[in-house]
Structure formats: structure tokens, C-alpha cells
N, CA, C and O atoms as CSV, one atom per row, in Angstrom:
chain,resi,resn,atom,element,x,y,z
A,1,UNK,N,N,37.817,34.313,-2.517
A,1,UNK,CA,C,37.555,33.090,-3.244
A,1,UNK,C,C,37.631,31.877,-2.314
A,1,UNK,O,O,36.885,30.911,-2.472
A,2,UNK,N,N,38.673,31.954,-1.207
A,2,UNK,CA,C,38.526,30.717,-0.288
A,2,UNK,C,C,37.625,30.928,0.153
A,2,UNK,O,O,36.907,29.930,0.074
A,3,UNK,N,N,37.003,31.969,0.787
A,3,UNK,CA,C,35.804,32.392,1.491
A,3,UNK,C,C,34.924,31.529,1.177
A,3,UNK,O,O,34.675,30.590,1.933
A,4,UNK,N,N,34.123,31.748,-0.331
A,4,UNK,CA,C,32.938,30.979,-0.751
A,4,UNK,C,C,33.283,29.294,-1.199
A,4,UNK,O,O,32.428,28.441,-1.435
A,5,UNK,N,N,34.707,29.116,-1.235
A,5,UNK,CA,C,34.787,27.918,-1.920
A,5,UNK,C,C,34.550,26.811,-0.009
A,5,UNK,O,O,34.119,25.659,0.038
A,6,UNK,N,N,34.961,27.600,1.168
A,6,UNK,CA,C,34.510,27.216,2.191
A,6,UNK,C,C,33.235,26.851,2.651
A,6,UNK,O,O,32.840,25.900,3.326
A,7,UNK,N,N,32.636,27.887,2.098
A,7,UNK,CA,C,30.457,27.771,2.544
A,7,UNK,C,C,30.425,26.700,1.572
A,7,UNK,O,O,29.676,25.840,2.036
A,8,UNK,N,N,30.857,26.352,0.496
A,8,UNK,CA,C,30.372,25.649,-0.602
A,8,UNK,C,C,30.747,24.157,-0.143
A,8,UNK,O,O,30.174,23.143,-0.540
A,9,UNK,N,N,31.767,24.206,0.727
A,9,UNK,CA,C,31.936,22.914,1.082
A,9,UNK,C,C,31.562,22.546,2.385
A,9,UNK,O,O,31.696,21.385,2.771
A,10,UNK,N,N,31.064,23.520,3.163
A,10,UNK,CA,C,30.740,23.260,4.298
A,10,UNK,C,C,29.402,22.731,4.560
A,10,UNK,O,O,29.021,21.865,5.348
A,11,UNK,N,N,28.369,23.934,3.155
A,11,UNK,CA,C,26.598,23.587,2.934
A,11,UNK,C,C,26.813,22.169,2.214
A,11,UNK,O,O,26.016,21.352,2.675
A,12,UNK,N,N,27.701,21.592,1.156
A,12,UNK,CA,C,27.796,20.105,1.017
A,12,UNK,C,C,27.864,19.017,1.931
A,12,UNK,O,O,27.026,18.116,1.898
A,13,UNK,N,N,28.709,19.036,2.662
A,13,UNK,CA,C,28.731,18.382,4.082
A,13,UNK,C,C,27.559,18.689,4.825
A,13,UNK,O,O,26.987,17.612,4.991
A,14,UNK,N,N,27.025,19.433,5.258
A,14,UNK,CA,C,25.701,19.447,5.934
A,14,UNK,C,C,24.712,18.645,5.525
A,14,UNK,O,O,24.099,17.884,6.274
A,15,UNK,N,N,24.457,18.817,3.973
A,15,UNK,CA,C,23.330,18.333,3.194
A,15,UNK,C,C,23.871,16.655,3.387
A,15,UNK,O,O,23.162,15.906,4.058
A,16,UNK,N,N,25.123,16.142,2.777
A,16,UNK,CA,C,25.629,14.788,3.274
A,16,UNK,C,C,25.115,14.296,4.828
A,16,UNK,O,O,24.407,13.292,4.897
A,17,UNK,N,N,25.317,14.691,5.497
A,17,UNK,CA,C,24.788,14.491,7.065
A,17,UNK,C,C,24.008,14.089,7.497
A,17,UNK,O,O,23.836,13.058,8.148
A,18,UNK,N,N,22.941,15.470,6.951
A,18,UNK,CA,C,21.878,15.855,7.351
A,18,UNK,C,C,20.654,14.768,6.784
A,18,UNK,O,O,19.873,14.144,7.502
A,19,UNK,N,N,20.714,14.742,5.555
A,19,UNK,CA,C,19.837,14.386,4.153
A,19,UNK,C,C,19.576,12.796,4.503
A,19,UNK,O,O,20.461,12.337,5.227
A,20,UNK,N,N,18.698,12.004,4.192
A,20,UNK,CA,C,18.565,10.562,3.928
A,20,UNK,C,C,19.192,9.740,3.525
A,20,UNK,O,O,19.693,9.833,2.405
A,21,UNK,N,N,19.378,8.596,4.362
A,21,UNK,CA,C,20.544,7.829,4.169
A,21,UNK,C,C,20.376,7.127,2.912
A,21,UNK,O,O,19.343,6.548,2.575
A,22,UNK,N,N,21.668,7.225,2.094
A,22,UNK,CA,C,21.256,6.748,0.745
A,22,UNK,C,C,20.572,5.248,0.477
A,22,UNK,O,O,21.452,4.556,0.991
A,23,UNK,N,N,20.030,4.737,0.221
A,23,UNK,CA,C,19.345,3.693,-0.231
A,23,UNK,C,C,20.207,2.657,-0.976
A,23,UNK,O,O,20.350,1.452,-0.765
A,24,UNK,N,N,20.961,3.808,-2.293
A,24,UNK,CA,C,21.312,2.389,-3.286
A,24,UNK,C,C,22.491,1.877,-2.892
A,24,UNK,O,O,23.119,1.190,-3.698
A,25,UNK,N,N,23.028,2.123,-1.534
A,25,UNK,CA,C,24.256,1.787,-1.063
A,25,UNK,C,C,24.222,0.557,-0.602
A,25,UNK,O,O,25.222,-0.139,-0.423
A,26,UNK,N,N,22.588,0.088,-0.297
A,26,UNK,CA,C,22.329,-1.568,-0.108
A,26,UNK,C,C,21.423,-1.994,-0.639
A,26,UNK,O,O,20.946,-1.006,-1.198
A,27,UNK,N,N,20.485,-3.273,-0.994
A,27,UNK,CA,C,19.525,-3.167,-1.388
A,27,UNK,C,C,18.389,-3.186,-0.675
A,27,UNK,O,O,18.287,-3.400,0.533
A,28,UNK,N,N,17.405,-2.922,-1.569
A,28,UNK,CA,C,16.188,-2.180,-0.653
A,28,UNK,C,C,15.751,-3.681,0.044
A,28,UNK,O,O,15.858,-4.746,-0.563
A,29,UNK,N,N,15.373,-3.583,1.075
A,29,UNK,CA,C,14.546,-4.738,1.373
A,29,UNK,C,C,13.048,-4.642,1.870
A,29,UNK,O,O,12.657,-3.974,2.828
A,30,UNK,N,N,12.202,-5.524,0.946
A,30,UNK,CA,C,10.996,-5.425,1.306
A,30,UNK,C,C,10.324,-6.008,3.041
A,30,UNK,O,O,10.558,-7.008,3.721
A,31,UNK,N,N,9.304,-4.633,3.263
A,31,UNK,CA,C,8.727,-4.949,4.687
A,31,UNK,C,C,8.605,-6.223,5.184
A,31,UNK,O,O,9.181,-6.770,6.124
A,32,UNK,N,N,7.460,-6.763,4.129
A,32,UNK,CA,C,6.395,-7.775,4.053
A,32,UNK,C,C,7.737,-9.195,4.370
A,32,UNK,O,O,7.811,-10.069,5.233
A,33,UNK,N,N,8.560,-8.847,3.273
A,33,UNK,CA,C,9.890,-10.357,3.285
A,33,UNK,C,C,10.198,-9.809,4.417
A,33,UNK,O,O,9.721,-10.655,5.174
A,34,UNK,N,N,10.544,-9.196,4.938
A,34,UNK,CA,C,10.952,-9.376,6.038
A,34,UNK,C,C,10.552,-9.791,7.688
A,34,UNK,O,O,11.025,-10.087,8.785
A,35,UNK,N,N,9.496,-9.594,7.044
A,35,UNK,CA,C,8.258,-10.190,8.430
A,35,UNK,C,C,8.145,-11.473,8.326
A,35,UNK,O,O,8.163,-12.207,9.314
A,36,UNK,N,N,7.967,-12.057,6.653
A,36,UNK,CA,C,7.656,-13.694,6.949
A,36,UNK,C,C,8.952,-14.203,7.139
A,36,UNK,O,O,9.103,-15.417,7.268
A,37,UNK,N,N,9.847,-13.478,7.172
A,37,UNK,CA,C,11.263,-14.645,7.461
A,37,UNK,C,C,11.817,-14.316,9.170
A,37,UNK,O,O,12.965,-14.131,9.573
A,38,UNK,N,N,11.010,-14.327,9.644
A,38,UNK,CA,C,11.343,-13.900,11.472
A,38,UNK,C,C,9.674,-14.727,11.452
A,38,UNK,O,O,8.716,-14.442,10.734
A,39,UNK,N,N,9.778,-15.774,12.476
A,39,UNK,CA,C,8.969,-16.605,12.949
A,39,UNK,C,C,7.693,-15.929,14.032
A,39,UNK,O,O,7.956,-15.725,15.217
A,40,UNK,N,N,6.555,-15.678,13.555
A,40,UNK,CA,C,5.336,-14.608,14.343
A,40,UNK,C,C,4.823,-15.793,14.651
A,40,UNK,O,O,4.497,-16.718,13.908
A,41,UNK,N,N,4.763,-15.663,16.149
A,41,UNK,CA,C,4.049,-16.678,17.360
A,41,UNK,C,C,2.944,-16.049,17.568
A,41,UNK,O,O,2.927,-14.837,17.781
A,42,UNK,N,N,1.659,-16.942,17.526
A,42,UNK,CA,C,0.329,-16.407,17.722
A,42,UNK,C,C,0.225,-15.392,18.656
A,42,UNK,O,O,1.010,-15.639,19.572
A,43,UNK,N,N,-0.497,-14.167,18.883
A,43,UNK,CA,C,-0.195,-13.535,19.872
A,43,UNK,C,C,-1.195,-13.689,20.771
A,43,UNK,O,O,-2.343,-13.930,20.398
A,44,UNK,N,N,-0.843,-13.559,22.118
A,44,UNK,CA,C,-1.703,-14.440,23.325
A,44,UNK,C,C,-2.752,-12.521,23.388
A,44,UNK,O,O,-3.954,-12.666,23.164
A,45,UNK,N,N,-2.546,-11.826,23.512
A,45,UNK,CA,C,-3.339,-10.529,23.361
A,45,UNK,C,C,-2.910,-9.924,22.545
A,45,UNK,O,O,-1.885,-9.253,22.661
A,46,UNK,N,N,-3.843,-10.054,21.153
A,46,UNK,CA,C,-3.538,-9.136,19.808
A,46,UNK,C,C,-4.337,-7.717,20.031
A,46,UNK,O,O,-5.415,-7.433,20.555
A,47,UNK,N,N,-3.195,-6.883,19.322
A,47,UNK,CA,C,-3.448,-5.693,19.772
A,47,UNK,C,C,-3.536,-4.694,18.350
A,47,UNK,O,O,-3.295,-5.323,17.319
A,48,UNK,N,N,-3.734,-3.763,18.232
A,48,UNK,CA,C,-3.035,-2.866,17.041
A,48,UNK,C,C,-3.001,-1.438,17.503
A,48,UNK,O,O,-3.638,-0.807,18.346
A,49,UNK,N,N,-2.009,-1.135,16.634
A,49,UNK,CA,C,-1.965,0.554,17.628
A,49,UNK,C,C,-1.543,1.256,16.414
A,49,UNK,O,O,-0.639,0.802,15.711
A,50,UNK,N,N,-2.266,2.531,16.091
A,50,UNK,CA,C,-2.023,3.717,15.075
A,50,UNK,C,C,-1.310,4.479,15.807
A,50,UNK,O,O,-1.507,4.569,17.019
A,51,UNK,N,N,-0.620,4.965,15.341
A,51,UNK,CA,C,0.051,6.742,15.535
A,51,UNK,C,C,0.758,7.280,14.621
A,51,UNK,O,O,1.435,6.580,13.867
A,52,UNK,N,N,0.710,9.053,14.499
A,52,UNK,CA,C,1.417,9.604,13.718
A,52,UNK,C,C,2.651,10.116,14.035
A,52,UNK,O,O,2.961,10.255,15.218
A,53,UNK,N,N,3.465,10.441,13.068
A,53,UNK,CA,C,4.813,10.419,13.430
A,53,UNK,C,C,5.633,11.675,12.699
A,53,UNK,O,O,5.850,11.678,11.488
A,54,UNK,N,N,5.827,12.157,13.106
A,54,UNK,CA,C,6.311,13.323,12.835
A,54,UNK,C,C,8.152,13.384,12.442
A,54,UNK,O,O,8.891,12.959,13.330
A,55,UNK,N,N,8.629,13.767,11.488
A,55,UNK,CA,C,10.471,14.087,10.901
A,55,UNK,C,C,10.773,13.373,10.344
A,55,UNK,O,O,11.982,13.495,10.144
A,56,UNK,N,N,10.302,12.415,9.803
A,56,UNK,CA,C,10.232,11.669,8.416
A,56,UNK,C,C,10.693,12.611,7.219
A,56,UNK,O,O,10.033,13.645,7.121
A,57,UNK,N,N,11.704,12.431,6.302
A,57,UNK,CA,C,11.644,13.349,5.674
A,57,UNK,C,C,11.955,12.743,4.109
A,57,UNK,O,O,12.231,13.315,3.055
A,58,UNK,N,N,11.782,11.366,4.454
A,58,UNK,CA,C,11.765,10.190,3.459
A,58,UNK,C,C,11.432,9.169,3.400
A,58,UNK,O,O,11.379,8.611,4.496
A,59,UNK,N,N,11.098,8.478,2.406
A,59,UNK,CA,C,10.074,7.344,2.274
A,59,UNK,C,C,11.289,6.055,2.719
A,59,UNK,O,O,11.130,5.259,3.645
A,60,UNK,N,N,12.357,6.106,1.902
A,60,UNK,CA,C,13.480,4.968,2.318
A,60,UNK,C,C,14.174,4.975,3.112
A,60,UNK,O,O,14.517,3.905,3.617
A,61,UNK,N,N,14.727,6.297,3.604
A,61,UNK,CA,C,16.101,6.312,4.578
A,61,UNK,C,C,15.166,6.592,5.985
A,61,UNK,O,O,15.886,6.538,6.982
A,62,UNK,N,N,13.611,6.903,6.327
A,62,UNK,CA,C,13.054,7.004,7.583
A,62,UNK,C,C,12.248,6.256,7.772
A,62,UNK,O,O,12.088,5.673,8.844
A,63,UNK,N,N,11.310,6.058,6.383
A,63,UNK,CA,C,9.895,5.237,6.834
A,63,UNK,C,C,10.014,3.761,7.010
A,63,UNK,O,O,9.633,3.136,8.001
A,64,UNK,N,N,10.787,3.091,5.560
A,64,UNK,CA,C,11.390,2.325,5.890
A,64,UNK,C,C,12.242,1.724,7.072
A,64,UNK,O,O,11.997,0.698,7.706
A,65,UNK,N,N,13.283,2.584,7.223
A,65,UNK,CA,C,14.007,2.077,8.525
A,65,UNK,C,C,13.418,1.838,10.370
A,65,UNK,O,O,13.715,0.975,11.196
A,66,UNK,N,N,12.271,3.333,10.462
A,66,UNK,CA,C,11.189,2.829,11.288
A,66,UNK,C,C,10.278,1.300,10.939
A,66,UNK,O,O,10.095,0.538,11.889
A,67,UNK,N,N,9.800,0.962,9.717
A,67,UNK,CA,C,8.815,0.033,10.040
A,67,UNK,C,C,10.259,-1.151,9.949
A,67,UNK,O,O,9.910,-2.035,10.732
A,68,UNK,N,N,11.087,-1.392,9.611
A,68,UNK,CA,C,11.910,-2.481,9.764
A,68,UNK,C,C,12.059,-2.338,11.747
A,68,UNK,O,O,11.639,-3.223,12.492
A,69,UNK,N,N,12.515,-1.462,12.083
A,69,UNK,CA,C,12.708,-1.560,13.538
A,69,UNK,C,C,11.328,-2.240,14.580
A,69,UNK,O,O,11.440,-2.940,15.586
A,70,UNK,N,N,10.344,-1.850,14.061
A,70,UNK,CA,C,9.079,-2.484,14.665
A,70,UNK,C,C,9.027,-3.451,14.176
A,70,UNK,O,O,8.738,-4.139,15.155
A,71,UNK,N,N,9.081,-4.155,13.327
A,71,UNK,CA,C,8.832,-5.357,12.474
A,71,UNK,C,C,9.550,-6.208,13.036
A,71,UNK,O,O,9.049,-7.330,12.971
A,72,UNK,N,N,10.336,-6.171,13.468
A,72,UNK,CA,C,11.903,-6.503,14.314
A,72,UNK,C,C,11.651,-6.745,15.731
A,72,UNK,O,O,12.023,-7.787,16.270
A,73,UNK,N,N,11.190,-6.054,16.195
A,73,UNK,CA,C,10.800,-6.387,17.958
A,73,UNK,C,C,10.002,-7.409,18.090
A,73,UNK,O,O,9.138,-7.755,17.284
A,74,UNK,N,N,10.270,-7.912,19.105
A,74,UNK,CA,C,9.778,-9.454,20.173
A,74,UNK,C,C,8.230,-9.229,20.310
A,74,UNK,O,O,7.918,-8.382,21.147
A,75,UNK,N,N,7.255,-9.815,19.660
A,75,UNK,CA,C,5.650,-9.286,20.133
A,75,UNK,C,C,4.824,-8.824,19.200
A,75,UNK,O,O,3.608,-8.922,19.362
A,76,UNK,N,N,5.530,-8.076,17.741
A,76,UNK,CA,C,4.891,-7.375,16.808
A,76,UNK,C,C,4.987,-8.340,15.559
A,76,UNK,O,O,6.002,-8.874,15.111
A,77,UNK,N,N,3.393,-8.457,15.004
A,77,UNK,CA,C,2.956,-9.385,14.194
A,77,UNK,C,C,3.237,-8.802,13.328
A,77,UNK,O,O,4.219,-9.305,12.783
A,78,UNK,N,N,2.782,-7.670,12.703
A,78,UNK,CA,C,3.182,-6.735,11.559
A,78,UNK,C,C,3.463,-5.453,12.100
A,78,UNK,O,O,3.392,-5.151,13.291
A,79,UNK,N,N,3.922,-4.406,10.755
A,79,UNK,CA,C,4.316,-3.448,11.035
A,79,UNK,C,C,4.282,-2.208,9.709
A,79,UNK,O,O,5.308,-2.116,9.034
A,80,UNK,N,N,3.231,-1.393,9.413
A,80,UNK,CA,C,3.607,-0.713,8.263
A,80,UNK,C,C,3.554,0.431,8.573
A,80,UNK,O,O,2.738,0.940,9.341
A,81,UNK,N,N,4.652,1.088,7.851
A,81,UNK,CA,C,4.880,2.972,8.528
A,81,UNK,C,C,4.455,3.886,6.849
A,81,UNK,O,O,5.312,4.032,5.977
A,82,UNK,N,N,3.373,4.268,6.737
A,82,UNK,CA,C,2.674,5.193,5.198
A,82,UNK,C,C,3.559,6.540,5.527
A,82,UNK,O,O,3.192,7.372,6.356
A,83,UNK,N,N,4.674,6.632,4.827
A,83,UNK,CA,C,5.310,7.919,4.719
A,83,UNK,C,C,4.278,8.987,4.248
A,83,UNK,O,O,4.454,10.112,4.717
A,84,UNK,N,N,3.573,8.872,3.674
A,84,UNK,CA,C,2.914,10.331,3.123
A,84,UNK,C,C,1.493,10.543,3.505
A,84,UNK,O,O,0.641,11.269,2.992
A,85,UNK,N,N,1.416,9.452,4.889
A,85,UNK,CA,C,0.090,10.039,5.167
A,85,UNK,C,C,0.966,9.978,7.125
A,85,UNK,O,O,0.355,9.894,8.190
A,86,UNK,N,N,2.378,10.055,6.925
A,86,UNK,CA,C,2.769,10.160,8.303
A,86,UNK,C,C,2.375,9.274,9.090
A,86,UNK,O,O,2.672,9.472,10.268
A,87,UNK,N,N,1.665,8.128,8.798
A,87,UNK,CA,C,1.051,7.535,9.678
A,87,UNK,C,C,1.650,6.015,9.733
A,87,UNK,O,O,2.215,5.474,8.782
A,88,UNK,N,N,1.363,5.255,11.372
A,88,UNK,CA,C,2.115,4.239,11.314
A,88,UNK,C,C,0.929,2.614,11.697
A,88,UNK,O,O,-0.125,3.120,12.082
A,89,UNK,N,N,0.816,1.549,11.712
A,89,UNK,CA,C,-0.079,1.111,11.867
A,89,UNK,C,C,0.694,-0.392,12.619
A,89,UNK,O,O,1.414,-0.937,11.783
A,90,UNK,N,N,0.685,-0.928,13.604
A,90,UNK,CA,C,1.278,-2.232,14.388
A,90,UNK,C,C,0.411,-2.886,15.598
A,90,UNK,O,O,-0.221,-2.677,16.634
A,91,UNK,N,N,0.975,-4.044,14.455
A,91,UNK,CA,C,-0.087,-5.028,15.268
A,91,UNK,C,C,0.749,-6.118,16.026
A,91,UNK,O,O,1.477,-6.877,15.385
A,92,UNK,N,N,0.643,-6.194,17.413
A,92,UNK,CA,C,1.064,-6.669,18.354
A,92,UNK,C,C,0.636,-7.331,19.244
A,92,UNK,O,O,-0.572,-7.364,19.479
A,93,UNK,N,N,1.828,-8.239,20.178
A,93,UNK,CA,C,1.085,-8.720,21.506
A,93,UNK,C,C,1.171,-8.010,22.773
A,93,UNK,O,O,2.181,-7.735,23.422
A,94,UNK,N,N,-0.255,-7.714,23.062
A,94,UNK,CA,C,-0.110,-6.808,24.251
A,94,UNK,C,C,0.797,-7.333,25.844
A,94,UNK,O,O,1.395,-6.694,26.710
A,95,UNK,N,N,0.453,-9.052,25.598
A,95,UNK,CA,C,1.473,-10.242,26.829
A,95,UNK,C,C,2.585,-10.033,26.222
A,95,UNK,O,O,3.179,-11.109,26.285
A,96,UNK,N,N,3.442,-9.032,25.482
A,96,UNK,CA,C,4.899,-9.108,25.178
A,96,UNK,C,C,5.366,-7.406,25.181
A,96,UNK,O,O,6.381,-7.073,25.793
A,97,UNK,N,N,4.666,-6.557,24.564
A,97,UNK,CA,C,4.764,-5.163,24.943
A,97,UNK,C,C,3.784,-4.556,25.147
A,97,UNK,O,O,2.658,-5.052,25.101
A,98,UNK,N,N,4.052,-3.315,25.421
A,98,UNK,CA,C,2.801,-1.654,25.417
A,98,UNK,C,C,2.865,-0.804,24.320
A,98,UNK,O,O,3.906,-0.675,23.677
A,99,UNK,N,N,1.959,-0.285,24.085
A,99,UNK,CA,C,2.296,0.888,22.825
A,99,UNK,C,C,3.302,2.012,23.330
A,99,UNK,O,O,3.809,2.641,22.401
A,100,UNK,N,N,3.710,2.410,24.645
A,100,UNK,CA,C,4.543,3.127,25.169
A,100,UNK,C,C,6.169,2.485,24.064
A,100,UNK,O,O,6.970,3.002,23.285
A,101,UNK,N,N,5.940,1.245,24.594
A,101,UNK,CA,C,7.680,0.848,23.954
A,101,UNK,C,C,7.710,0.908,22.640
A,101,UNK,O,O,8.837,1.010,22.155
A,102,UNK,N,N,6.315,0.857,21.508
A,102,UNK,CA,C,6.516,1.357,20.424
A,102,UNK,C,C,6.922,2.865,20.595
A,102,UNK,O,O,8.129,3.040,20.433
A,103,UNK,N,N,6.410,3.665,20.800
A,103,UNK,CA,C,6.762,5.130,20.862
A,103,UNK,C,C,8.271,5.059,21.011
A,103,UNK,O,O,8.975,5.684,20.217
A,104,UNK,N,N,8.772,4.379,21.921
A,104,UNK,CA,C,10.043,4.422,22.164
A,104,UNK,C,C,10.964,3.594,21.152
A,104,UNK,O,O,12.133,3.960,21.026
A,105,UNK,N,N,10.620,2.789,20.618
A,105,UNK,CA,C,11.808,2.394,19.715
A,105,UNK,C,C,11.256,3.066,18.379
A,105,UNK,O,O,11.607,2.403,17.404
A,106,UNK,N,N,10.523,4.144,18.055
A,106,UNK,CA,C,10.181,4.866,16.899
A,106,UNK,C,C,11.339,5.990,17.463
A,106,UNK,O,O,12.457,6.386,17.133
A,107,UNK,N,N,10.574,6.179,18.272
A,107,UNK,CA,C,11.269,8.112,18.829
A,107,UNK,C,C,13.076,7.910,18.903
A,107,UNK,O,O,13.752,8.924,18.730
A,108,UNK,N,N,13.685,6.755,19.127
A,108,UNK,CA,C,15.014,6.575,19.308
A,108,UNK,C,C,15.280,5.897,17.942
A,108,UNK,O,O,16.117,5.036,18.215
A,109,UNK,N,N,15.044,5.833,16.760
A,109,UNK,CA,C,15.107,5.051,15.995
A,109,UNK,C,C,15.763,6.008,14.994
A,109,UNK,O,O,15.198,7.097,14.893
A,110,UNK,N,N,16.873,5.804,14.218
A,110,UNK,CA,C,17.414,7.038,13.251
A,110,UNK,C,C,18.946,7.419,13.374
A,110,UNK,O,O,19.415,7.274,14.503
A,111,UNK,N,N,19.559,7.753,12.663
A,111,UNK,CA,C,20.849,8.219,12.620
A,111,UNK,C,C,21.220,10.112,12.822
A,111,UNK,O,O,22.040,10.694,12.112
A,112,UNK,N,N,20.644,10.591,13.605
A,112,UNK,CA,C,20.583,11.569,13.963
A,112,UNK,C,C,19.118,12.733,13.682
A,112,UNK,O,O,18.987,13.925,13.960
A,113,UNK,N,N,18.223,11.786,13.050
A,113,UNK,CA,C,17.042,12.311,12.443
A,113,UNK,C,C,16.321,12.310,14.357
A,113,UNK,O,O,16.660,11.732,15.389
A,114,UNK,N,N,15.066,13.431,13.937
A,114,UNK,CA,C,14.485,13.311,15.621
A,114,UNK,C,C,13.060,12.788,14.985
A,114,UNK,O,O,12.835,13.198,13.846
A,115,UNK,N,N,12.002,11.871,15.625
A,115,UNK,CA,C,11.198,11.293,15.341
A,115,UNK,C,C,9.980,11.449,16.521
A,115,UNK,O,O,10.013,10.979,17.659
A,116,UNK,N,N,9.221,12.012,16.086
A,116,UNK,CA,C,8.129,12.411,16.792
A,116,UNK,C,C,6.875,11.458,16.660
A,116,UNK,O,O,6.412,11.258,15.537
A,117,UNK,N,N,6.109,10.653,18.171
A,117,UNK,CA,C,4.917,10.202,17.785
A,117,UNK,C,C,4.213,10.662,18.881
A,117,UNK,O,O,4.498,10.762,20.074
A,118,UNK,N,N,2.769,11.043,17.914
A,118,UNK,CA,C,1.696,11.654,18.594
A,118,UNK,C,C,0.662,10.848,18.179
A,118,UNK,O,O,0.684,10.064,17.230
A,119,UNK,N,N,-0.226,11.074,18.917
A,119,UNK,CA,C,-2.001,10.543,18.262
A,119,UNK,C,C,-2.325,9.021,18.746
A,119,UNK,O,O,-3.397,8.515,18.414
A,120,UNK,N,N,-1.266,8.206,19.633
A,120,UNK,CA,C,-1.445,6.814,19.723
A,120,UNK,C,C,-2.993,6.735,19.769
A,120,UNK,O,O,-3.718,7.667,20.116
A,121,UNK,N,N,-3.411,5.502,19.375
A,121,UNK,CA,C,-4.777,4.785,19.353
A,121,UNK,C,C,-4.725,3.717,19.339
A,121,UNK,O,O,-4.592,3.274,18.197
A,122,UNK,N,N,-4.779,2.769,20.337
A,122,UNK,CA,C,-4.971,1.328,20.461
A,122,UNK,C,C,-6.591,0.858,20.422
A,122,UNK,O,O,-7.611,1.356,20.900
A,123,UNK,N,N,-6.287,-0.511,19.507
A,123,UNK,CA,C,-7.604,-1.300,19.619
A,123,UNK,C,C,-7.229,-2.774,20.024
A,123,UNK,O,O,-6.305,-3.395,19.498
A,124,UNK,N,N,-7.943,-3.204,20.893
A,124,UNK,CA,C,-8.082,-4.576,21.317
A,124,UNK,C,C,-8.435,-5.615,20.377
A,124,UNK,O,O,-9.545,-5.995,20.751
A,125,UNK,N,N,-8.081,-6.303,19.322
A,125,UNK,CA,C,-8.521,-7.434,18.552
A,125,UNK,C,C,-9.027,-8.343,19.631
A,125,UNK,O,O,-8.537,-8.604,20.730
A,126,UNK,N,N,-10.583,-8.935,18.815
A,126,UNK,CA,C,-11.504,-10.067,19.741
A,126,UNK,C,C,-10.519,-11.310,19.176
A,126,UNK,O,O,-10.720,-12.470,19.536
């Protein structure tokens, strides 16, 4: 009986861990508010860059917390991450970053979740 009452608390704790960070523990905050309240300086080379992203395994506790982290960096005009089509879409200044350092603050971005981006595609805005 300790036996199983052990797995039972051990597969609970995992799933706690493991699982998406709960949401209603703060409130949600929208992308969009959060972009117009951080000051976007014209960008001297506007850029936009797609890629897909792979270990998402939720719309609030990953997708969310990725597009807040881009939305957030020095250079990026907008930022929206489509959980269910995996896909991420940022528009940036190329005179402030590279799409490399997006990859990198996606791929390091998470509380123990691993975050995969593949497929980059940059376009040059005229």
C-alpha cells in the first residue's frame, strides 16, 4: 500500500513540474497591451521573420510566455506566437538584431520546457 500510495505521489509531482505553468495564478496579460505600453522606435531596417517552433505544449504557459519575451526585446516592433499552427511571426529592426538572436531568446525561453525553432524565413520590408 505504501508502494502505490508512492507512484501516486511521485506521477503527481511530475505532472506539477512538468505540465504548464498555471495561468490563473496571475492575470493573463494581453500581447497587443503589452506592446503599446513599451515605446516602438521607428525601425531604421524593418524586417519580419517567420519560424516554427516546436514543444509548445500550451497556448498560455508557452505561447504566450514566448511572444511576451520577443515583444520585450530592444528592436522588435511586434511579436505574435499562433500556438496551434506552431508558428511564430516578428517584426523587427534588422540595425538592432538578427533573426539568429530571435532563435535564441525563443530556444532559451521557458521554465524547463525545451523549445525548438526551425523553418526561419526572413523578409526585408521596402
Amino acid at each position: 500500500m505504501k508502494f502505490s500510495k508512492s507512484i501516486v505521489g511521485l506521477a503527481l509531482a511530475t505532472v506539477l513540474f512538468v505540465g504548464c505553468k498555471n495561468s490563473a495564478s496571475k492575470p493573463a496579460e494581453d500581447s497587443t497591451e503589452s506592446a503599446t505600453n513599451k515605446e516602438v522606435a521607428v525601425a531604421v531596417k524593418p524586417e519580419t521573420a517567420s519560424f516554427t517552433i516546436d514543444g509548445m505544449t500550451c497556448p498560455d504557459g508557452c505561447a504566450k510566455t514566448i511572444e511576451k519575451k520577443l515583444s520585450e526585446m530592444e528592436g522588435v516592433q511586434s511579436a505574435k506566437v499562433d500556438f496551434d499552427k506552431k508558428q511564430a511571426t516578428v517584426n523587427f529592426d534588422l540595425d538592432k538584431l538578427k533573426s539568429d538572436d530571435l532563435v535564441k531568446a525563443v530556444e532559451t525561453t521557458g521554465d524547463g520546457q525545451t523549445y525548438k525553432v526551425s523553418n526561419v524565413k526572413t523578409e526585408t520590408k521596402a
